[in-house]
N, C-alpha and C positions, 0 to 999 in steps of 0.2 A: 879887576884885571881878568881872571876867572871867567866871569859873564861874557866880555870882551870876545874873549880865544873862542867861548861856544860860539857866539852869534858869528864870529868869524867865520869858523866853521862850518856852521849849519846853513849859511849864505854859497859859502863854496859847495858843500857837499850838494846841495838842492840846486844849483847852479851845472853841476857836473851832470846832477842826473836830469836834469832838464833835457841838457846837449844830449844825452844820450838818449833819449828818450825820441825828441824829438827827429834824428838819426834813423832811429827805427821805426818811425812812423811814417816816414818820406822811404824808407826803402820797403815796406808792407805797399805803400801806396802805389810806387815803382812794380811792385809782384804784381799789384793787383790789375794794374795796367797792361799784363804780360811782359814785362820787359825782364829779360835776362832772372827769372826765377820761376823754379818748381813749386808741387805743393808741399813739398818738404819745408823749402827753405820759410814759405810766407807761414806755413806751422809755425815753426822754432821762431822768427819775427814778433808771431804775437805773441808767446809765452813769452819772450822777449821782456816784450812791452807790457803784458801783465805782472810779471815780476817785478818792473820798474816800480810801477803803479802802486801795488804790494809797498814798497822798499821807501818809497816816498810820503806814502800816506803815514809810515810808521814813525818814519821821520819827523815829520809834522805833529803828530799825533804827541809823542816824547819829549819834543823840543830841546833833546841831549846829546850828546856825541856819544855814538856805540857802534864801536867799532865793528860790530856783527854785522850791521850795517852795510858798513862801506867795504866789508868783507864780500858779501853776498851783491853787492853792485858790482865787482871787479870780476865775480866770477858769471853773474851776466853777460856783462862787458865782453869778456873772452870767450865765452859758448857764441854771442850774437859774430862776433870778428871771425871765429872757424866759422861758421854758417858762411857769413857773404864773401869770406878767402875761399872757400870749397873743401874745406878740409875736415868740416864734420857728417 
């Protein structure tokens, strides 16, 4: 049962940062296009997405639920949303 709840887990959590990943990859590409972003914002984008990258490979890597993890996804998550709300 145990094994079950990880892989459960580890499918949704790599699943979540997939989406979000991929989010941030299409709105860098949107920057890079010039459409409605600065150099600022396509900065914080890639760190963005290098953190992702970071956060996923570790995931991978561990193949365990750690919570520090999906800690530091959420607080990407919220730094990349003030970026493209205008609020950071």
């Amino acid at each position: 049962m145990s094994e079950n709840v990880s892989i459960g887990w580890r499918a949704e959590f790599l699943a979540r940062l997939q989406r979000f990943t991929d989010e941030m990859l299409e709105s860098l590409h949107e920057a890079s296009q010039g459409k409605d972003a600065d150099e600022k914002e396509a900065r914080t984008l890639r760190f963005a997405i290098q953190k992702s990258l970071r956060i996923w490979d570790k995931a991978l890597r561990e193949g365990q639920r750690d919570p520090r993890l999906e800690e530091r996804l959420r607080q990407v998550e919220k730094q990349a949303s003030q970026v493209k709300s205008g609020e950071a």
